[in-house]
Structure formats: structure tokens, C-alpha cells
C-alpha positions in Angstrom: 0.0 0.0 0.0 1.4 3.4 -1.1 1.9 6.0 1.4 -0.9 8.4 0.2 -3.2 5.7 -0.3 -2.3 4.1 3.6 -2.6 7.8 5.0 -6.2 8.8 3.2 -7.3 5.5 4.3 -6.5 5.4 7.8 -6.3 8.8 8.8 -8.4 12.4 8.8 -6.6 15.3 7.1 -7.0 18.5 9.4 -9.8 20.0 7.0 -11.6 16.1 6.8 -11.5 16.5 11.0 -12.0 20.4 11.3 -15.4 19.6 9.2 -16.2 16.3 11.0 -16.0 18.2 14.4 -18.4 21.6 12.9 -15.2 23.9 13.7 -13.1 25.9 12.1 -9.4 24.9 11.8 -8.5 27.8 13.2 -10.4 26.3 16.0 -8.2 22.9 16.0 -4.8 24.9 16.1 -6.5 26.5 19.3 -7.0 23.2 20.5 -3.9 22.5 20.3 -2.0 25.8 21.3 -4.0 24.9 24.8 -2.5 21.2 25.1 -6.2 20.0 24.6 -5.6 18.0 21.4 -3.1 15.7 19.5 -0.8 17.7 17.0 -1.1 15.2 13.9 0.2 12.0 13.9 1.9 12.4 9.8 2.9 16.0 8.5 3.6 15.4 4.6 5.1 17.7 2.5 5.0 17.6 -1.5 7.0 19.3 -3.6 4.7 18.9 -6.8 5.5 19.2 -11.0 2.3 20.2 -12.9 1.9 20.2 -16.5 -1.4 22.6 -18.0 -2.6 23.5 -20.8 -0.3 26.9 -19.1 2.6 24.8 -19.4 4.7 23.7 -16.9 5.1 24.6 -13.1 6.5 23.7 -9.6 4.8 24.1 -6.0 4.5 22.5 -2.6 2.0 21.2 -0.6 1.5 20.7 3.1 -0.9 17.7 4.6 -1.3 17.2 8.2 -3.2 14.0 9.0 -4.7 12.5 12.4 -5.9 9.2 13.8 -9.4 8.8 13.0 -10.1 7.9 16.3 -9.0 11.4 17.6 -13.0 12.4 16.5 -14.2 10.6 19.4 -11.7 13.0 21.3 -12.7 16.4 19.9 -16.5 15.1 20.4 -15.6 14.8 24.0 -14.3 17.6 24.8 -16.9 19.8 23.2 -19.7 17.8 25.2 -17.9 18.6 28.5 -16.7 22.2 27.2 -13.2 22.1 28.0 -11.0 24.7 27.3 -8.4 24.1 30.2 -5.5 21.6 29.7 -6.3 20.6 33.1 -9.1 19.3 32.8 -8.8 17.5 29.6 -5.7 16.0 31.5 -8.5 14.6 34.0 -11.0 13.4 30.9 -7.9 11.5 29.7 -6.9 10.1 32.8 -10.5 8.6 33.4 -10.6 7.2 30.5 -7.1 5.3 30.4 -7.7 4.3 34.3 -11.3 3.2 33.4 -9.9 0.9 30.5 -7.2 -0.3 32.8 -9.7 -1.3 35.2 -11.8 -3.6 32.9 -8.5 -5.5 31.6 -7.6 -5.8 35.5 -11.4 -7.5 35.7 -10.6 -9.8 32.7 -7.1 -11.3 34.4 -4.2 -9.1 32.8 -1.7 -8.5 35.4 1.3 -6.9 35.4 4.3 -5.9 38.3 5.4 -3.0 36.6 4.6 0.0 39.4 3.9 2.4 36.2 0.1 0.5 36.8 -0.5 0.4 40.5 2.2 2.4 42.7 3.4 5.1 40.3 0.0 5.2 38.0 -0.2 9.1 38.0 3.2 9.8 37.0 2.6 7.0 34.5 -0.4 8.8 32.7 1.1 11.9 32.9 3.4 10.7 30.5 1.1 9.1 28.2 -1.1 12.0 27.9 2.1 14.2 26.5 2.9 11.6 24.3 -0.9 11.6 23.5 -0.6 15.5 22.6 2.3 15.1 20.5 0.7 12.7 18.2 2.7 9.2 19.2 -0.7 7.2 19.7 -2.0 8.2 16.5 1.1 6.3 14.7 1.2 3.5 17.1 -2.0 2.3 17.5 -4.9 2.1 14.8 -7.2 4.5 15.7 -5.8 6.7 18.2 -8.4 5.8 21.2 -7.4 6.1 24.7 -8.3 2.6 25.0 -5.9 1.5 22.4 -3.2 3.5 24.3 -3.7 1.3 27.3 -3.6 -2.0 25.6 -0.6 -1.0 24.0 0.8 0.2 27.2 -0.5 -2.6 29.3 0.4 -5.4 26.9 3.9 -4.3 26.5 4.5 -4.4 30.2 3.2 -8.1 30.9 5.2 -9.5 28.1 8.1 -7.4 29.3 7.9 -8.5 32.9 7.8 -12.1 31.5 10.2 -12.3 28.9 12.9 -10.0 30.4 12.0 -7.5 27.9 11.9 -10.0 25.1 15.5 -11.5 25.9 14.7 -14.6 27.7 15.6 -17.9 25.7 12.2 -19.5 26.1 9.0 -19.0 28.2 7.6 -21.2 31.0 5.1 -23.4 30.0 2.8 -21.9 32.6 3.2 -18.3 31.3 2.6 -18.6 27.7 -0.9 -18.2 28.0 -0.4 -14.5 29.5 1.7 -14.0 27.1 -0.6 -15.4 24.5 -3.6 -12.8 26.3 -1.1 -9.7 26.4 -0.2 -10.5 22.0 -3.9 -10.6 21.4 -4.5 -7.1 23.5 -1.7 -5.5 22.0 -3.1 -7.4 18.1 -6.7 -4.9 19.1 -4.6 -2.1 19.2 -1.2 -1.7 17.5 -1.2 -0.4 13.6 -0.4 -2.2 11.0 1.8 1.6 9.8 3.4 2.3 6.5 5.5 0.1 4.8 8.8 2.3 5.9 8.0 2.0 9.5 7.1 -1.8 9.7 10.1 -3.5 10.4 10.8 -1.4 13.3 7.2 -1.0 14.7 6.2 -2.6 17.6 3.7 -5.2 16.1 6.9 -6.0 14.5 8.9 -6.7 17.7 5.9 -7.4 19.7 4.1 -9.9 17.4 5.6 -11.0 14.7 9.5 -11.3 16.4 7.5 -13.0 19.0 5.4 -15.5 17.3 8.9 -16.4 15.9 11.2 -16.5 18.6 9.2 -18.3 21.4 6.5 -20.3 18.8 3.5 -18.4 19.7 -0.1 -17.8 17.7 -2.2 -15.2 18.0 -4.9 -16.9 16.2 
């Protein structure tokens, strides 16, 4: 899949979003000059030959494009009327503390203190990795939720594999690791074709499925 074509597909350019919201884009870069929304997740430029019936001519083009989940996000913050970073900080930390608590419900369990002990430090970070557009090139649609299954299924498979350097798994642990794959398989992107040898379903997946004969299936 060509870049263009994987970008249009999977992502919102800002006047696609801007529209989608009923604001201006003036309003989004407002948004975002007030740490209430991601910057975007690609910025392309395109330097551009075009042949007329005027003859020939050069010119460039910018594209910023964002995570199509990142709707849900600007729909949230007009409901509650946010306009402080503060308090958008708080929306965020709900969510990603809400989503954590149903995988704690379903069994995933983890002894990194980022998740119990030193949570609020923890999604502190995450929210300015949020704002600076990370999520909406990691995961596949840029939801809060995704964020923490990313997070969340990173650390278990972490804790168990010695950060993926451990010669083999116990028998009794493969099926958390098998759980923590199939979180992080809901949520990771599939990215562009430059970025997927080095992407984390790369080295969380695939590397994975290979090195220690798992399935995700």
C-alpha cells in the first residue's frame, strides 16, 4: 500500500477533521496551542511538478493528518466544554484508568509499578505523548483505550520475557503471554510500509510469534 493511499485510508486530514467536528481549523490549532488536542500523527510535505494546458510549473503542498479515532476526542471535549488543559488531563486520565480497570477485571496483570504504585506519573506521561501525536502512529485509531492496551500489553510480556530477551517462556506463562499479544493485536497499527520492520507489532508480534513459537490466532 502506497503511502498516500495508507494515509487517506486510515487517517483524517485536518480540514476532513475540522469539518467532522463543525469547527473551524483555526479552532483545531486553538485546541492544540491549549494542550487540549493531538498535533497530527503524519505532516507530509510535496513538492509537486504540474503540466497545463499553461505549461509547466512547480509548487508545494502541506498535509497534516490525524488518527481517526481522535474524533471521538474532539467530540468529548466539546460535550464537557473544555477549554483548560487541566481538565482535559482529567477526561484522559478517566478514560485510560477506566480501560485499565476492565483488563484488570478480565485477568491481565502486570508488576510494573507504572500500573498500580506510580500510575499518576505514569499517565502523565502518556497524555504528553498523546498531545504530541505518538498514539495516532502507534496504535490504529488513536483511542485512549488503544493507548492502554498497547501500554498494558507491552509491560506483561516485558515482565515475563525480560523484555523479550529470555531464551524460552515457561510453560505456565505462555498463555499470559498469549492474552497480552492478542491485547496488543486490538490495538497496534499495521503503519506504513517504511516503519514496519521497526514497529512494535513487528517486535511485539511478529518477532515474537517467531522467537518463542506463539499464535495469535
Amino acid at each position: 500500500m502506497g503511502l498516500s493511499h495508507f494515509l487517506n485510508t486510515h487517517f483524517y486530514t485536518t480540514a476532513e477533521l475540522s469539518s467532522s467536528l463543525k469547527i473551524t481549523e483555526d479552532r483545531l490549532a486553538e485546541w492544540q496551542s491549549l494542550s487540549l488536542f493531538p498535533n497530527p500523527s503524519y505532516s507530509i510535505q510535496n513538492q509537486i511538478k504540474c503540466s497545463s494546458y499553461f505549461g509547466l510549473y512547480e509548487c508545494e503542498e502541506y498535509t497534516d493528518f490525524y488518527a481517526r479515532g481522535l474524533l471521538n476526542w474532539g467530540q468529548l471535549i466539546q460535550k464537557h466544554k473544555i477549554d483548560q488543559s487541566s481538565n482535559a488531563f482529567e477526561l484522559f486520565r478517566q478514560k485510560y484508568c477506566d480501560a485499565l480497570g476492565r483488563c484488570v477485571e478480565k485477568g491481565f496483570y502486570t508488576e510494573d509499578p507504572s500500573f498500580s504504585d506510580d500510575l499518576v506519573e505514569h499517565v502523565q506521561q502518556v497524555w504528553q505523548q498523546f498531545l504530541c501525536g505518538k498514539y495516532g502512529v502507534i496504535s490504529q485509531n488513536g483511542l485512549i483505550e488503544e493507548a492502554l492496551y498497547i501500554d498494558l500489553g507491552r509491560a506483561i510480556i516485558d515482565d515475563i520475557t525480560e523484555a523479550r530477551t529470555a531464551s524460552n517462556i515457561a510453560a505456565e506463562q505462555r498463555e499470559q503471554v498469549h492474552n497480552a499479544m492478542k491485547l496488543l493485536n486490538k490495538a497496534l497499527a499495521a503503519n506504513t510500509q517504511a516503519e514496519q520492520t521497526e514497529s512494535l507489532r513487528s517486535k511485539y508480534i511478529d518477532q515474537l510469534i517467531r522467537k518463542y513459537d506463539l499464535s495469535i490466532k
